[in-house]
Backbone as CSV, one residue per row, in Angstrom:
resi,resn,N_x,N_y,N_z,CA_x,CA_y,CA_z,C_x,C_y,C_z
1,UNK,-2.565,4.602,5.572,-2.589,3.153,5.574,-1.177,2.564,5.722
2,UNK,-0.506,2.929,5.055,1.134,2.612,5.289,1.750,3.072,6.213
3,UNK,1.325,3.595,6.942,1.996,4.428,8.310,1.642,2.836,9.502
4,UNK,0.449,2.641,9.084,-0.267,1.888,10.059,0.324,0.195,9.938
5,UNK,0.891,-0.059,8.459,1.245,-1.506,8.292,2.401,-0.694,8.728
6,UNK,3.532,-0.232,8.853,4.833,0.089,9.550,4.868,-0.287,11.018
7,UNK,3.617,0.181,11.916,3.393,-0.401,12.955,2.750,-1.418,12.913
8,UNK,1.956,-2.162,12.081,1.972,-3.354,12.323,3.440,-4.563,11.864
9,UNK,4.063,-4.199,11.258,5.193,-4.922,10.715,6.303,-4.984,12.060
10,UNK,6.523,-3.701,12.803,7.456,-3.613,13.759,6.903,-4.313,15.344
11,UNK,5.364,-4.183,15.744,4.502,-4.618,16.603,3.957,-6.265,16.642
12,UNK,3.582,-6.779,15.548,2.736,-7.981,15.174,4.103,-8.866,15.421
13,UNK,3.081,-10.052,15.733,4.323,-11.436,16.159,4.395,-11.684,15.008
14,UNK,5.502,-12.607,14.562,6.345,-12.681,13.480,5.339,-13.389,12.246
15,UNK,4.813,-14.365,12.734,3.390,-15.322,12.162,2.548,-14.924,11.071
16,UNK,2.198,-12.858,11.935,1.233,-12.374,11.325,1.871,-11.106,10.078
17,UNK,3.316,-11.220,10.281,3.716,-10.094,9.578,2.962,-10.368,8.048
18,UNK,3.178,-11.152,7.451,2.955,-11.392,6.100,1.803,-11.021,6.030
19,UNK,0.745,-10.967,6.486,-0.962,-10.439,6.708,-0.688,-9.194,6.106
20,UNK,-0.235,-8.568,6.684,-0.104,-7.049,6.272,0.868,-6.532,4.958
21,UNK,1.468,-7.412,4.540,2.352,-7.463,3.098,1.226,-7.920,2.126
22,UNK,0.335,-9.024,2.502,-0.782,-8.972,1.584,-1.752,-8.542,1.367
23,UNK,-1.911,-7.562,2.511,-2.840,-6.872,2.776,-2.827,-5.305,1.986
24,UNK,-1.804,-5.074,1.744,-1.108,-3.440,1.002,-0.960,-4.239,-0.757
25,UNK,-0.639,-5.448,-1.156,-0.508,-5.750,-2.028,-2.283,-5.674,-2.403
26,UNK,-2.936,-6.013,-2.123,-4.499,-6.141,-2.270,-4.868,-4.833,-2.474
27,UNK,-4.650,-4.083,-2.167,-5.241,-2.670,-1.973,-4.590,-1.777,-3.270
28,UNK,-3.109,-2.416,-4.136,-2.072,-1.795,-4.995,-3.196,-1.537,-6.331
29,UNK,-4.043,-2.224,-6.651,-4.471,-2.195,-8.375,-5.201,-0.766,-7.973
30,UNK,-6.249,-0.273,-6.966,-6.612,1.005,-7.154,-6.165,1.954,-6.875
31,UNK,-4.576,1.755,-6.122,-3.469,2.880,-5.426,-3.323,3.733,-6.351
32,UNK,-2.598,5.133,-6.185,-2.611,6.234,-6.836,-0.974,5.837,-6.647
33,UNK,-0.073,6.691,-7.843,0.947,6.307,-7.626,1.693,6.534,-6.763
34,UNK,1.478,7.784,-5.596,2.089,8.227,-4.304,2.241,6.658,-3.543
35,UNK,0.726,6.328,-3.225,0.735,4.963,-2.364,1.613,3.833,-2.921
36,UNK,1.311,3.796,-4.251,2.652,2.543,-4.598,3.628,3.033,-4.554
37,UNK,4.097,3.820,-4.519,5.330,4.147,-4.298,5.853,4.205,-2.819
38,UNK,4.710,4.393,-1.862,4.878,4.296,-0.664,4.824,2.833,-0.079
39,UNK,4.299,2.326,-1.190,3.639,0.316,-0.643,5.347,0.406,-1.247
40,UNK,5.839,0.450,-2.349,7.502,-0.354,-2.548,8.577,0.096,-1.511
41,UNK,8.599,1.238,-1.145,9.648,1.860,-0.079,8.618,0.731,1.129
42,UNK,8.010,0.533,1.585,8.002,-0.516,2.665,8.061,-1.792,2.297
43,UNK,8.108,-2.190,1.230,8.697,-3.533,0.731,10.018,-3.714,1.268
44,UNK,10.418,-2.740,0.967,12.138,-2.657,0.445,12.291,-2.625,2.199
45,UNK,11.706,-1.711,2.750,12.298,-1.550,4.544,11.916,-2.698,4.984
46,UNK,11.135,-3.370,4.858,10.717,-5.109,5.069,10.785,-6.074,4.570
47,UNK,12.200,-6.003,4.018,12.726,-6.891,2.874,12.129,-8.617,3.175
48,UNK,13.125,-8.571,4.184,12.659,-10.261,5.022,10.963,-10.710,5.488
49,UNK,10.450,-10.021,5.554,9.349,-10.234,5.731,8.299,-10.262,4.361
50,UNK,8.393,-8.973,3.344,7.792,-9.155,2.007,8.244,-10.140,1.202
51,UNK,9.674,-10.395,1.171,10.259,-10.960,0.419,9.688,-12.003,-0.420
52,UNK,8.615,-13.415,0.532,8.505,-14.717,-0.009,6.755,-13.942,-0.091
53,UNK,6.335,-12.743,0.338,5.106,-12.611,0.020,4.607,-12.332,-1.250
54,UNK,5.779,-11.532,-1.978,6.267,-10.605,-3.300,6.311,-11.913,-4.075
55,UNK,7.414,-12.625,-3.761,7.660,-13.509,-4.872,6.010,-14.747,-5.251
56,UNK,5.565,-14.853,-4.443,4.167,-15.815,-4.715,3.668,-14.499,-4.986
57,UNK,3.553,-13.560,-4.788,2.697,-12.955,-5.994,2.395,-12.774,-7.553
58,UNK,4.080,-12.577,-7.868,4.779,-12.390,-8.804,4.631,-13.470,-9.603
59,UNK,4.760,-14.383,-8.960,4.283,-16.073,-9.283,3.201,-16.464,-10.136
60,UNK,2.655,-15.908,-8.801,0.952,-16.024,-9.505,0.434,-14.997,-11.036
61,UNK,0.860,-14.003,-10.671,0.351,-13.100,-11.560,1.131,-13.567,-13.379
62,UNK,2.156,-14.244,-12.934,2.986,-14.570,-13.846,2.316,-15.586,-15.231
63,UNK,1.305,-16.095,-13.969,0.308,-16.985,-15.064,-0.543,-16.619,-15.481
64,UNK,-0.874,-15.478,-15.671,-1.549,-14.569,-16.637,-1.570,-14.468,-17.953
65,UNK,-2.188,-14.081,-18.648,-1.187,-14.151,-20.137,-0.847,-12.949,-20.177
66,UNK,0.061,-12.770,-21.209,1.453,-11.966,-21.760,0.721,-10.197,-21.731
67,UNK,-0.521,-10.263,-22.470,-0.721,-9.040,-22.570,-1.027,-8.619,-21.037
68,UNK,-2.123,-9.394,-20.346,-2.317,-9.137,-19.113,-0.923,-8.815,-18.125
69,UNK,-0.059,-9.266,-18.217,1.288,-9.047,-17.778,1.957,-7.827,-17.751
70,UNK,1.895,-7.362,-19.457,2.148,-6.227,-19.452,1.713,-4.784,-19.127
71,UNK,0.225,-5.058,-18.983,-0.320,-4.194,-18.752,-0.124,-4.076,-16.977
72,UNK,-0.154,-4.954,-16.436,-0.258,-4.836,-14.678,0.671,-4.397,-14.040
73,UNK,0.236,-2.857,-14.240,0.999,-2.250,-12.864,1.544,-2.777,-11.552
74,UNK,0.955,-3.548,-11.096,1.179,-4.030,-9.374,2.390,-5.272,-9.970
75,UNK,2.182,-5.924,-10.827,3.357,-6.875,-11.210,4.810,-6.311,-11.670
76,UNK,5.016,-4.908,-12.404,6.158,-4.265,-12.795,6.722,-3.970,-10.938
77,UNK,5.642,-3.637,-10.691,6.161,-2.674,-8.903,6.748,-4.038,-8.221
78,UNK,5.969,-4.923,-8.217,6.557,-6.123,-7.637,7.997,-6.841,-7.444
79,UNK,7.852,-6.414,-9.217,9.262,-7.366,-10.118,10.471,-5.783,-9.654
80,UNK,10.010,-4.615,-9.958,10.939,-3.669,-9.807,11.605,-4.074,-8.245
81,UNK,10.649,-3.853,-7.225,11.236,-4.245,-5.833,12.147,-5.338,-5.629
82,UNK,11.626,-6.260,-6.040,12.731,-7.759,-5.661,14.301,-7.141,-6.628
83,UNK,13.943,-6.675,-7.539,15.210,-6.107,-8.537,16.021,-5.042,-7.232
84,UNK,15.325,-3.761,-6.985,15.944,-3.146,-5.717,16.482,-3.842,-4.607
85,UNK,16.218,-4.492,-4.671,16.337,-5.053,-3.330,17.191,-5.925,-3.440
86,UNK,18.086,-6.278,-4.521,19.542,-6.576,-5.208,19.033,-7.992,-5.387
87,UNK,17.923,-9.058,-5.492,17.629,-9.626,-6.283,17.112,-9.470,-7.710
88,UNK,17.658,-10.591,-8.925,16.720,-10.199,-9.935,16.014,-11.843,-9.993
89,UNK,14.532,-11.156,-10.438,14.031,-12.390,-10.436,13.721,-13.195,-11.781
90,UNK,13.618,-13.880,-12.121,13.316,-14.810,-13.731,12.143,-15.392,-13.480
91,UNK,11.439,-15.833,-14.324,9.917,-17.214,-13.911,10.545,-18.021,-13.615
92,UNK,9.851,-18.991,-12.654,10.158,-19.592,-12.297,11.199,-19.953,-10.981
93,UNK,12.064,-18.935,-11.108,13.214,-19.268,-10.308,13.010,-18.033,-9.087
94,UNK,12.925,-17.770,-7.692,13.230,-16.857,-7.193,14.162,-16.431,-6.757
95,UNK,14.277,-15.458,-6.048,15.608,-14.810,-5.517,15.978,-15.515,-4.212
96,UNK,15.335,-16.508,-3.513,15.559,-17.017,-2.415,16.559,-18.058,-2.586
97,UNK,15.692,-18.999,-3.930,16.073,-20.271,-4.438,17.383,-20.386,-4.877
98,UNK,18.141,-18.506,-5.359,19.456,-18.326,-5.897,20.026,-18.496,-4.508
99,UNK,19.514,-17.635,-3.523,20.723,-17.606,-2.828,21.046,-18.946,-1.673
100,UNK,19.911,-20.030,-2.076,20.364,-20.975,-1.083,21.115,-21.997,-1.450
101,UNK,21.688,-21.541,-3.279,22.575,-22.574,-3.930,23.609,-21.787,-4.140
């Protein structure tokens, strides 16, 4: 499956890239940990393109409550990536929003 969003990320007009960033994020809660680990290494190689897909996720999931938070795997992988990826993120604030001030 990740072989296949790689070619769609490098192939697809620019419009549709994000389709396929939400499309691997959707699929993360029943992933085995090989695949998430394979869904964050293509985060990270598609920085510009996951980037604002990650952060409205992160977003969202954020309004969860606390225990639900902690427990969600796909939200640590999320928050870990934007961290790799030499943003750190806080609620509320993203890593975009830092760097355009």
């Amino acid at each position: 499956m990740i072989y296949c969003v790689r070619i769609a990320l490098c192939t697809a007009p620019k419009k549709e890239r994000s389709g396929a960033i939400h499309r691997v994020i959707e699929v993360l809660p029943q992933a085995d940990w090989f695949l998430r680990t394979e869904a964050r290494n293509l985060f990270l190689e598609h920085f510009l393109v996951a980037r604002g897909v990650i952060e409205q996720e992160v977003s969202r999931r954020m309004q969860k409550e606390k225990r639900e938070q902690a427990l969600g795997v796909v939200l640590r992988l999320l928050i870990n990536t934007l961290w790799q990826a030499g943003g750190k993120w806080n609620q509320g604030e993203s890593t975009h929003a830092k760097q355009d001030h």
